[in-house]
N, C-alpha and C positions, 0 to 999 in steps of 0.2 A: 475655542478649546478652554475647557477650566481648568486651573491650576490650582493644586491645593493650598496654598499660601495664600494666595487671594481671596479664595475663597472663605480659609477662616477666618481673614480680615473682613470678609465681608459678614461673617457673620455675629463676631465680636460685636459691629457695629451695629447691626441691625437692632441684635436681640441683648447687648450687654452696656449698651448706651446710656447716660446718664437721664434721672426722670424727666420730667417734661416741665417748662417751666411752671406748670400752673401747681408744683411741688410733691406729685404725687410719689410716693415712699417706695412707690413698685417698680421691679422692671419692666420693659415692652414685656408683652406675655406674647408665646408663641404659636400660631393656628393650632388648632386643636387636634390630633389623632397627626400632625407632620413632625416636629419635634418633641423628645417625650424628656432628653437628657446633650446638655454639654457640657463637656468639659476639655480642659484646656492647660495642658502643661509647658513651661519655658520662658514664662513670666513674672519677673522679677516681682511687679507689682498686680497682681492679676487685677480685673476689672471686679468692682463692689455690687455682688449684685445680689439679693433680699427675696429672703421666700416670698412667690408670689401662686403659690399653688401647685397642681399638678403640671399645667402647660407653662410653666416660669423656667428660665436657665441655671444651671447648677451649675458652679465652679470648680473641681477641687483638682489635687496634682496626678490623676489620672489620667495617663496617655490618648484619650477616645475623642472622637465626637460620636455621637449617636441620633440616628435619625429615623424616625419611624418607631410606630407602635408595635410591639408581639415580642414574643419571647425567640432569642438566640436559637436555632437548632441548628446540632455541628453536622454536617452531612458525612459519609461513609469515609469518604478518601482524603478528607480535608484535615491537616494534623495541627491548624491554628485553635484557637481557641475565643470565645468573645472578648475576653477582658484583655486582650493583646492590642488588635490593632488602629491606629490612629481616628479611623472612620468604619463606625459602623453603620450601615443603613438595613432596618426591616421594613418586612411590610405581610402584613398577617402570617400568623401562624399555624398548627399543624390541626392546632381543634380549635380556629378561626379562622381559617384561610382568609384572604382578602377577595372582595368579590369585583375584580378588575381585570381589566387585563394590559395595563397601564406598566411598565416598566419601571422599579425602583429607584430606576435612575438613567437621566439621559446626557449624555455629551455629543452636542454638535459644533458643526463648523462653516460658515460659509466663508470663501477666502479667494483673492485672488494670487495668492502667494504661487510660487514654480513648486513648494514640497508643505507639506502640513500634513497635522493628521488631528482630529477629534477627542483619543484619548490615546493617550502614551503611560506605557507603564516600563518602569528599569528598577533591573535588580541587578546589586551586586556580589555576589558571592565572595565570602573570606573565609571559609568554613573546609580546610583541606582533607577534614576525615573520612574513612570509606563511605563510600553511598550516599554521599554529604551531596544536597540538593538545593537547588533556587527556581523558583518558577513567576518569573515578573507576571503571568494572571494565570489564575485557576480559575477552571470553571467547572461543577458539575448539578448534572438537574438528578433529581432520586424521585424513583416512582413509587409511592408506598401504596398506588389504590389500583393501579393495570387497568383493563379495558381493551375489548375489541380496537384494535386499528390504532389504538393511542401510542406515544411513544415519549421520551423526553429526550435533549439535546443537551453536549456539555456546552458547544458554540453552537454557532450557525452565524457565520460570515457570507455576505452576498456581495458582489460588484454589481450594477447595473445603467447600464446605458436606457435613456432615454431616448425621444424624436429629433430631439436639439442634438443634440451627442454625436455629428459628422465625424467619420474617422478615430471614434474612440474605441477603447478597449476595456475590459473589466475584467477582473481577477478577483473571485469570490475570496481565495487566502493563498499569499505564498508563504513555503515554511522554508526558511534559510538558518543554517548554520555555519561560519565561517571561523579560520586562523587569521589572526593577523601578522604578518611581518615579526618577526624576533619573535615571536610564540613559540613552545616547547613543539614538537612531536606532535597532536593530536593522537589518541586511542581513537576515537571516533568522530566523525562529521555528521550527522544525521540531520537532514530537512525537514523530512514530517516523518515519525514512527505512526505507524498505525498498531492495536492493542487493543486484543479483545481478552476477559477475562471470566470465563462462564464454569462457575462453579457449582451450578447446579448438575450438571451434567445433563445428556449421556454425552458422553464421545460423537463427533462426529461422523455419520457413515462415509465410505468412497463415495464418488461422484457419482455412479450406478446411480444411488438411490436420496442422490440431492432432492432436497424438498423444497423448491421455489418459498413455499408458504409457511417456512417457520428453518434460518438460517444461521450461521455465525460465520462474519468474514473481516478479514481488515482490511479488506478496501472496495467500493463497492462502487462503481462509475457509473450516474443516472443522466441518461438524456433529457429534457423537455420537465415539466409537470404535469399533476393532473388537470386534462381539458385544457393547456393555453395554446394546443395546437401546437406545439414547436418544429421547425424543422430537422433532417436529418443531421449531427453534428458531425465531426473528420473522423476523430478517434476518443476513444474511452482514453488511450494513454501513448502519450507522442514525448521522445525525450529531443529536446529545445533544441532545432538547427540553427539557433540564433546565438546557442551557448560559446563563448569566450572559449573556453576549453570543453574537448569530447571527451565524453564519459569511454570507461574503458572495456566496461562488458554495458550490454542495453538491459539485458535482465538476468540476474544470477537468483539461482536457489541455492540457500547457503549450508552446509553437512548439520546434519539430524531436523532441518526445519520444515521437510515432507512426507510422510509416511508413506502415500500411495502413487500420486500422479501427478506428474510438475503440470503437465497444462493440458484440461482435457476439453472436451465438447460435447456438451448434454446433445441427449435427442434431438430437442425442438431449434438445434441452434441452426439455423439454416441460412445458408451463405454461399455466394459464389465459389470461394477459394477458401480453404482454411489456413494454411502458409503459403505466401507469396514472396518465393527471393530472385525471380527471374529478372527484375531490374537493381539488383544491387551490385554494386563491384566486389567480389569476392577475390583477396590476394590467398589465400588459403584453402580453403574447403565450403561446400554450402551445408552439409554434415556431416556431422564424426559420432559415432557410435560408439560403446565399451565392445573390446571384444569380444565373441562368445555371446553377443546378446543378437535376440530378432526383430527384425524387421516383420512386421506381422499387416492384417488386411481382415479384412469382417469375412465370414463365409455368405453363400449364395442366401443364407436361410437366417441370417444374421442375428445365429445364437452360439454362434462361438467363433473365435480365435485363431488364423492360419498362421503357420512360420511361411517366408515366401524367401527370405534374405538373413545368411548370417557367414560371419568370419570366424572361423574356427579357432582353436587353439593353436595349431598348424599353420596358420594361416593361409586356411583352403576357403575358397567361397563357397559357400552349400545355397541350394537353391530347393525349396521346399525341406530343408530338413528343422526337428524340429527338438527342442530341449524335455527335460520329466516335466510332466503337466501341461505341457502343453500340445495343443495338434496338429499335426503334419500339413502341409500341402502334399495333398495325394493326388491330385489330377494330372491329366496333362499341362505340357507347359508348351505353349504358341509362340510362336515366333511371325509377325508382320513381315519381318524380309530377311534375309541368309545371312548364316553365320559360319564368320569366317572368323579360323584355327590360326595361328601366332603356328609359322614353318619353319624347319629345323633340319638339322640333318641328323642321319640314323644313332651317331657315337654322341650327341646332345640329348638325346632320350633322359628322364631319370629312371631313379630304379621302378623296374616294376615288380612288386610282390601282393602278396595278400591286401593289405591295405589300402594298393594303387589298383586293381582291380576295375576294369570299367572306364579305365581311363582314355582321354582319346588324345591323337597328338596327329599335326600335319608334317607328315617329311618328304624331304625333296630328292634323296639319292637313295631308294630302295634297291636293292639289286633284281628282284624279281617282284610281280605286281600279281601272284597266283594268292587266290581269295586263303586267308587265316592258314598261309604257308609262316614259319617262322621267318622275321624281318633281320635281312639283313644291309649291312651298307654299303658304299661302293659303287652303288649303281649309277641309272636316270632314269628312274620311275618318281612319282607322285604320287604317293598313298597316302593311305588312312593308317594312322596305327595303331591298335588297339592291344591292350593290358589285359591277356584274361587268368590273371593272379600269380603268373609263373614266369611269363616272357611275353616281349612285343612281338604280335602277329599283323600281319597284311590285311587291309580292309578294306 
């Protein structure tokens, strides 16, 4: 792992080292097109070192090193500036690109250590005012030329296991945010924000008319690569049975952050089940619904939309009814095996008037069983009782 301290040391030394005995008046001169400028502040006595041309090291009390040939270009979202920070490193520019494909810089590690890492970056924020921000690495790639099938990455973090690698595991990136102990309150904990920001427009359409081949999402779960043959994996997204503490909802949609459909199913999604909660412990409900809303189903010609299920404002069950704009279940409705009426006796009826109309109830003491005679109680009859908008009659 390199540390920057060591590193300037190392190169103080290299390239700011005294001549060579055979008295030559120059410094070490530097590879040609690797270093183009350094410089080095916090030295009381800075190192003596004498023009030696274009590839020669410079001194002065500016905060940099600089590494690499081309000209500073500040990318879109980036709010530093070149002449800021301790280490700059280029490597071609916008009308020289570099014709590599070599990495400006590498940090490795090989280690037998229990914890290490390759490169470590910390930030401390002291900066209390609104929107006031730290970010220990930025990273963004800017595409100014497109192309078929191209794309650019801000990251790209990979874990990967080998053949040697018995019982290992890998994690491409975790994103962690934590409180410590005597910390305020936290406003927010967030592990990974996903953010997409498409100002070209249009708007996105519903899911109807998702277009696999040109999208905008913030999170996007890929199996396999192209051609390495990969197998099937578990899940796109599993929250951790291994977690210390349970999370308190699995998936929430947070107020004004969906327009159309919290979680839909394109056409071509095909699958055995598409909710499956038959093996979980439910102390509660396996759904709850808003009132006054449908339960709906595709029709036989699957161009439109039935009501099959809804709870009224009443809270009446309706079975095929359906709200403005939308369409009824009008067919019959089938029944696989008999259906049995919750029995009462005649003075437990409620009211019946206009609005209960059609009703049906089982009671156990009719006084007489004479078909759509008015019902009375009293009896040992077992009828039907039927509401036809005025009074309960025999059925």
């Amino acid at each position: 792992m390199f540390h920057l301290p060591a590193l300037l040391l190392a190169l103080l030394y290299l390239f700011a080292a005294p001549a060579s005995a055979a008295g030559s008046s120059k410094a070490h001169s530097l590879p040609k097109r690797t270093i183009e400028t350094l410089r080095v502040q916090g030295r009381s006595q800075p190192p003596s070192v004498t023009e030696g041309g274009d590839n020669s090291p410079q001194v002065d009390a500016r905060p940099r090193i600089r590494i690499g040939v081309g000209t500073y270009q500040q990318s879109p979202n980036y709010s530093g500036t070149s002449a800021g920070p301790p280490l700059l490193v280029t490597q071609g520019t916008i009308a020289d690109p570099a014709a590599t494909s070599t990495a400006s810089g590498v940090f490795q590690i090989t280690t037998t250590e229990h914890s290490a890492q390759a490169l470590a970056a910390m930030g401390w924020k002291t900066n209390r005012n609104t929107n006031a921000r730290l970010s220990a690495i930025f990273g963004e790639a800017v595409d100014i030329i497109g192309g078929e099938s191209s794309f650019v990455e801000g990251g790209r973090f990979q874990g990967t296991l080998v053949d040697s690698s018995a019982n290992g595991s890998a994690y491409g990136t975790i994103c962690a945010a934590g409180a410590q102990k005597g910390a305020a309150t936290p406003r927010y904990l967030i592990g990974c924000e996903a953010n997409t920001v498409n100002q070209r427009g249009p708007d996105a359409p519903t899911f109807t008319r998702f277009n696999k081949g040109s999208y905008t999402a913030g999170f996007v779960a890929t199996n396999g690569c192209h051609g390495c043959n990969a197998f099937v994996a578990d899940a796109a997204f599993v929250t951790n049975p291994y977690g210390e503490r349970p999370f308190q909802t699995g998936f929430l949609i947070g107020e004004g952050s969906v327009t159309d459909t919290g979680i839909a199913f394109r056409p071509g999604a095909s699958m055995a089940t598409g909710i499956d909660m038959g093996r979980a412990t439910l102390s509660s409900a396996a759904l709850i619904i808003p009132n006054n809303a449908q339960i709906m189903s595709r029709n036989g010609q699957n161009n439109a939309n039935l009501a099959i299920l809804a709870v009224d404002r009443s809270n009446n069950l309706e079975i095929g009814a359906g709200i403005s704009g939308q369409a009824i279940f009008s067919e019959r409705v089938r029944f696989a095996n008999e259906i049995t009426l919750a029995r009462m006796k005649v003075a437990s009826l409620p009211n019946c008037g206009t609005a209960q109309e059609g009703t049906l109830e089982a009671v156990t003491d009719a006084l007489n069983a004479t078909f759509n005679s008015p019902l009375r109680g009293g009896g040992g009859n077992h009828v039907m009782a039927y509401c036809n908008g005025s009074q309960w009659t025999v059925h």
